[in-house]
C-alpha positions in Angstrom: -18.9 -16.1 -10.0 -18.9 -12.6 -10.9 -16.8 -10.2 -8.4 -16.4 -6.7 -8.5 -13.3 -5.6 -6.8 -12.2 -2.0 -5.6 -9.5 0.1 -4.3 -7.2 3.4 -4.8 -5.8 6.5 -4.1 -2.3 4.8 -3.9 -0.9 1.3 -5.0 -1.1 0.2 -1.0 -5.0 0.0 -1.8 -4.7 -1.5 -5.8 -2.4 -4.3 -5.6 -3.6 -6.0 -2.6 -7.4 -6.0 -4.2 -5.4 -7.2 -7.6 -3.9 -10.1 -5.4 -7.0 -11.4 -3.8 -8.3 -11.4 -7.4 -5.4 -13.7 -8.5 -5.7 -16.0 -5.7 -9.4 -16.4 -6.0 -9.1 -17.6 -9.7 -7.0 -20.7 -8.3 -10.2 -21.4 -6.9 -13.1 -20.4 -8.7 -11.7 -21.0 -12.5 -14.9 -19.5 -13.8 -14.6 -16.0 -11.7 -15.3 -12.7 -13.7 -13.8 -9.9 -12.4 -14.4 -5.7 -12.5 -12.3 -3.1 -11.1 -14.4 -0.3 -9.6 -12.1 3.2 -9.2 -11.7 6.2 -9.8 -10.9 7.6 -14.1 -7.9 9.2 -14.3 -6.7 7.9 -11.2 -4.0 5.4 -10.1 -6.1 2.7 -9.6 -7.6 3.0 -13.5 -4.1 3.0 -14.9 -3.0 -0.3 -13.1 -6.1 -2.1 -13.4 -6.1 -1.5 -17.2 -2.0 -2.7 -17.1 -3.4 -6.0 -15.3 -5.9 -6.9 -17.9 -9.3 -5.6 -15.8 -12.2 -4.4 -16.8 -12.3 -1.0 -15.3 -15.7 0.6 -14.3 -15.2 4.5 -12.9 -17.6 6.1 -10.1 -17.2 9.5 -8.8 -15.5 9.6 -5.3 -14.0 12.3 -2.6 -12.6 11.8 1.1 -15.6 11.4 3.4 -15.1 14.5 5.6 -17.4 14.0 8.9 -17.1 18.1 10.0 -19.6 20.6 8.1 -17.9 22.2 5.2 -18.5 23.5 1.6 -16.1 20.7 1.4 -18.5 18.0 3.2 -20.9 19.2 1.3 -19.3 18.1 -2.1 -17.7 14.9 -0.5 -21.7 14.1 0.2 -22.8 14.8 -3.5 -20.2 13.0 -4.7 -20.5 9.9 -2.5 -24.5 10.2 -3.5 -23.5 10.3 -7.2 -21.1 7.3 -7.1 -23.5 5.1 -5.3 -26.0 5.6 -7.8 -23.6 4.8 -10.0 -22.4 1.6 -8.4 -26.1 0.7 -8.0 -26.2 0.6 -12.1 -22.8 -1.5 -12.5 -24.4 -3.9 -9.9 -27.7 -4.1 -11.8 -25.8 -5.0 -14.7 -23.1 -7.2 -14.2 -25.0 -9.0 -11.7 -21.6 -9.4 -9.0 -22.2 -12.2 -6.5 -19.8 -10.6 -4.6 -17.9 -7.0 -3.4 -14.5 -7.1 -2.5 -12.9 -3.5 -0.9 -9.1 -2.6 0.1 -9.2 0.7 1.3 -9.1 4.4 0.3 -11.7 6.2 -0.4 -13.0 5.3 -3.6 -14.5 2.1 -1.9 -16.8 4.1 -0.2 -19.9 4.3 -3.1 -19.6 0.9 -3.9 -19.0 -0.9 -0.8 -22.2 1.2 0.4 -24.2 0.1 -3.1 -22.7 -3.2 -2.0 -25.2 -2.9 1.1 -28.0 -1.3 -0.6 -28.4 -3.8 -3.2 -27.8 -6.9 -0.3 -24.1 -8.0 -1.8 -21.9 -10.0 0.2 -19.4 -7.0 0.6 -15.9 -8.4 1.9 -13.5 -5.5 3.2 -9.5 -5.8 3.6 -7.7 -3.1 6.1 -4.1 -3.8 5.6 -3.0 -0.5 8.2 -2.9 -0.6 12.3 -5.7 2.0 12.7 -8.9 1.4 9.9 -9.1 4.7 7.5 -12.6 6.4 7.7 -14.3 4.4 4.7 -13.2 1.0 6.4 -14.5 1.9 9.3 -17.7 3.1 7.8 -18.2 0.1 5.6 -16.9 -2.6 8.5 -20.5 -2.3 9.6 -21.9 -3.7 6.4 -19.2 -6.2 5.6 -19.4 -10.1 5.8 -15.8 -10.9 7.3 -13.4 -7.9 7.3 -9.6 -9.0 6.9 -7.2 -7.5 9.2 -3.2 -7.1 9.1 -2.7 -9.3 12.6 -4.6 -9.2 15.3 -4.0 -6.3 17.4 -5.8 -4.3 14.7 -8.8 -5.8 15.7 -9.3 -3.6 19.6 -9.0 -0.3 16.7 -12.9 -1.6 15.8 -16.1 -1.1 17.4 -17.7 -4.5 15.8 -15.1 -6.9 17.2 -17.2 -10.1 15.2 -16.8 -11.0 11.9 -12.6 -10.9 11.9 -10.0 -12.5 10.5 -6.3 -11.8 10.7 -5.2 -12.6 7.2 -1.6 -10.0 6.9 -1.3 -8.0 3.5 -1.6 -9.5 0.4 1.5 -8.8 -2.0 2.0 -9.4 -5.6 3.6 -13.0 -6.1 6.7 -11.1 -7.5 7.6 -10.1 -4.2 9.4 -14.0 -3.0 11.4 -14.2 -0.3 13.9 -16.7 -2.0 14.5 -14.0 -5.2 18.0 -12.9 -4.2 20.7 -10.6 -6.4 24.2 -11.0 -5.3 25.5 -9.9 -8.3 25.8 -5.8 -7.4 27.3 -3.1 -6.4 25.9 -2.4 -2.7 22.7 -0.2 -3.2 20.8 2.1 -1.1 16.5 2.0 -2.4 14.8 5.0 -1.0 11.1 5.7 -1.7 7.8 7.1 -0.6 4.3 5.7 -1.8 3.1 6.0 -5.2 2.3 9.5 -4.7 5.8 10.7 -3.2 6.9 11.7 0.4 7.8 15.5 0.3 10.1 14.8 3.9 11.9 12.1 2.4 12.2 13.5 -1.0 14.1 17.0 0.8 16.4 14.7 2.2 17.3 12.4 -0.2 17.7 15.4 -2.9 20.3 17.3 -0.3 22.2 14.3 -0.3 22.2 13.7 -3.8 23.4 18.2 -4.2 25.8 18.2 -1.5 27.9 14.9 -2.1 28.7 14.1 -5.5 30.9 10.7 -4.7 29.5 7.6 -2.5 31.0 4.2 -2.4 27.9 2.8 -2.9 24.6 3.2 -5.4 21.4 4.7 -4.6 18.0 4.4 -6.3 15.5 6.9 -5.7 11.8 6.9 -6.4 10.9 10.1 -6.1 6.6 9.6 -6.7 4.4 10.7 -9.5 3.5 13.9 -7.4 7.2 15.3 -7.1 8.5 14.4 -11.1 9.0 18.3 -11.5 9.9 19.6 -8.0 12.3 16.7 -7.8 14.3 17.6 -10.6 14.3 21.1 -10.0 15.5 20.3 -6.4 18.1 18.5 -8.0 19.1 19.5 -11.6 21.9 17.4 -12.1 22.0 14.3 -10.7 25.6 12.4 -9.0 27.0 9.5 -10.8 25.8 6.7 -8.1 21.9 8.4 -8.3 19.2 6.9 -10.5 15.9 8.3 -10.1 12.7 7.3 -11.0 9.6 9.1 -10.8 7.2 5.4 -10.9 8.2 2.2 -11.2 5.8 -0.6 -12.1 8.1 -3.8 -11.5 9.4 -2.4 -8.4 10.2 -5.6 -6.6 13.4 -5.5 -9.6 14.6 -2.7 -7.8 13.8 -4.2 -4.6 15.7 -6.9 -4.8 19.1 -5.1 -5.4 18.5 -2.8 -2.6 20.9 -4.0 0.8 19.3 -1.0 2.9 15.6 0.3 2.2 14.3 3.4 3.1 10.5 4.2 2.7 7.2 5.3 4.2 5.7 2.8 6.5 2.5 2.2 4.5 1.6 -1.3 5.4 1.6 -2.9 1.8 5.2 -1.2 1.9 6.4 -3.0 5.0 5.3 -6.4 3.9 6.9 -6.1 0.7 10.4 -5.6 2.9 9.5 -8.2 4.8 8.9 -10.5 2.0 12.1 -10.0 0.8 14.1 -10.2 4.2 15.2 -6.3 3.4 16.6 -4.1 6.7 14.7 -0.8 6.4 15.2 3.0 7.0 11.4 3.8 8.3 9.9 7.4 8.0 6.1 7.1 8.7 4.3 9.9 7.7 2.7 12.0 10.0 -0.6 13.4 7.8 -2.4 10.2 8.3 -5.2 8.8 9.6 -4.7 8.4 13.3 -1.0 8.9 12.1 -1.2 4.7 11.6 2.4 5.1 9.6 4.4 5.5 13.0 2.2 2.4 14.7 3.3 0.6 11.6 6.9 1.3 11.8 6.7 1.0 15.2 6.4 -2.7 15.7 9.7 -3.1 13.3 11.4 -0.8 15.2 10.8 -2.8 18.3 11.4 -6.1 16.4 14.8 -4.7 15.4 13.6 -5.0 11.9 14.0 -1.8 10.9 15.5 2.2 11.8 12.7 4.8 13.0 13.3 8.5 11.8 10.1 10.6 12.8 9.4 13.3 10.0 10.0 16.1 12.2 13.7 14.7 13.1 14.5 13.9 9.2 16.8 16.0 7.6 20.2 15.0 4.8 22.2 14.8 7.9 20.8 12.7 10.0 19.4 10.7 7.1 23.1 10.1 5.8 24.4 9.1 9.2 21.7 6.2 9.7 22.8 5.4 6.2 26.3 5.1 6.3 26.0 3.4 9.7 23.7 0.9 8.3 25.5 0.2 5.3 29.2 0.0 7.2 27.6 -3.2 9.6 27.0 -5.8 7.2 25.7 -8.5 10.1 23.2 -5.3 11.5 22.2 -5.1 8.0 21.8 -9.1 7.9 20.2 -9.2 11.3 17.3 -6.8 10.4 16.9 -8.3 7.5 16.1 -12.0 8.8 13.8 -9.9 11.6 11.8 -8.8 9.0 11.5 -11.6 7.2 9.6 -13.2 10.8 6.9 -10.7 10.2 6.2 -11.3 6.8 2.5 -13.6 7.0 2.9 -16.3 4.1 0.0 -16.7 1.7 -2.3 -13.6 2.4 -4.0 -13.4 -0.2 -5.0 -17.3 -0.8 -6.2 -17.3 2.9 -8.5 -14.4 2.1 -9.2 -15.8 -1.0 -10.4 -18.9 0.5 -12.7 -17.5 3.4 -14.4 -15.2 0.5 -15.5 -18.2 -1.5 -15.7 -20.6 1.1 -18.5 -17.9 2.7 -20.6 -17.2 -0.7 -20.8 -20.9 -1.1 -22.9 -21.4 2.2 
């Protein structure tokens, strides 16, 4: 079967649609698949690094209050369903898969248009505008766990699934072979909060006992560096890092945003966790994320509007100085990790188009 497959804006969105994808070819040896995103965007870049056939539409944030901005979010929704109308005319796809962001939006909409099977993934605790929009049209819509579900209108046609994660992220890959290491990072995109923190720390102290790996996000390469010119011995810094479960697996403490592909990956890999949800988000979705760690003792909550170097570097140093708290939170958020996401989505989408 032929599948077109879409979402983007930030890796959260890409690799869980490049999962399902995986674990659907177990299945379906014959499948065909086409990434639907946006050129020049994140989403084109990996797709084309994971060996996809990469079809671009035109896309903005749906924005529901009149604007010049609305305005040109409508024409350009209009354009890129058109456009996804054309790609569906002529690859034929027997099926639509969506992870988020808005990007889905055209196509999950042609999806309905032009009578589709349209299959959606929400991976946060509160749906983003697009999901919700295209829930209505969808087939079975995937959900995180199943508290999500009371955040929908159209309570039918659920099913808790988790997050899909790349296969690279096991819970049995272990490196004891290191120097202890701190892994700080936030999104693909960068986190300014955590990068003002982090790049104090790295210009005030010039001597730690322990490493640190900082990715500092493809929005921040320049303002990063000029925040910190010259970097301490125990920093390495990164702007992106494609095989990031390496670095993941050397980190004893992370700290990151609370993006919910994010927080699966640390659970995955049994990893105790610094937390520091963004606050510009839909139905700010990052704290309700973060908040069920913190109350699973899985991980540390610092709100954005408490973070700073020094409280930062105290929750640090803390963290890293009790090795069985470390341990502890670790194996807590390893209990939230669901096993086998993506194969259990994989398996409801074909199971359904073959009725």
């Amino acid at each position: 079967m032929i599948y077109f497959i879409s979402g983007g804006g930030t890796a959260g969105h890409i690799y869980p649609a490049i999962s399902i994808a995986d674990s659907i070819r177990k299945i379906d040896e014959n499948a065909k698949f086409y990434y639907v995103g946006i050129k020049g965007k994140l989403e084109e870049e990996i797709a084309k690094k994971e060996g996809y056939e990469f079809l671009p539409v035109t896309s903005m944030p749906l924005i529901l209050k009149p604007s010049i901005k609305a305005i040109k979010s409508l024409n350009s929704f209009i354009k890129g369903v058109k456009t996804s109308k054309k790609y569906i005319d002529k690859y034929h796809p027997d099926a639509i898969i969506c992870t988020g962001g808005y990007v889905s939006g055209p196509i999950g909409y042609a999806a309905k248009l032009k009578k589709i099977p349209l299959y959606i993934h929400e991976s946060n605790a509160y749906p983003g505008i697009t999901t919700n929009f295209l829930d209505r049209f969808s087939k079975i819509t995937f959900l995180p766990y199943e508290s999500v579900k009371e955040n929908f209108k159209n309570k039918k046609n659920k099913v808790v699934a988790g997050t899909p994660i790349r296969s690279q992220f096991n819970m049995e890959i272990k490196d004891e072979n290191h120097k202890l290491t701190v892994l700080s990072f936030g999104g693909s995109g960068g986190q300014k909060s955590l990068n003002e923190a982090v790049g104090g720390i790295f210009t005030e102290y010039k001597d730690f006992k322990y490493d640190w790996i900082h990715i500092c996000g493809r929005n921040w390469e320049k303002e990063f560096h000029e925040l910190v010119p010259e970097l301490p011995k125990y920093a390495t810094v990164y702007t992106y890092y494609y095989e990031f479960y390496e670095l993941m697996k050397k980190a004893d403490l992370v700290i990151c945003g609370c993006g919910a592909q994010t927080l699966n990956e640390v659970s995955a890999m049994k990893k105790p966790s610094v937390l520091i949800p963004k606050m510009n988000v839909v139905k700010n979705h990052q704290y309700f994320n973060a908040k069920k760690y913190e109350d699973e003792n899985a991980g540390v909550l610092i709100k954005e509007t408490d973070l700073n170097k020094d409280i930062l570097l105290e929750v640090v140093d803390r963290l890293m100085n009790d090795r069985e708290k470390l341990k502890t939170m670790g194996e807590n958020a390893g209990h939230l990790f669901v096993k086998d996401s993506a194969d259990i989505i994989a398996k409801n989408i074909y199971e359904d188009l073959k009725k």
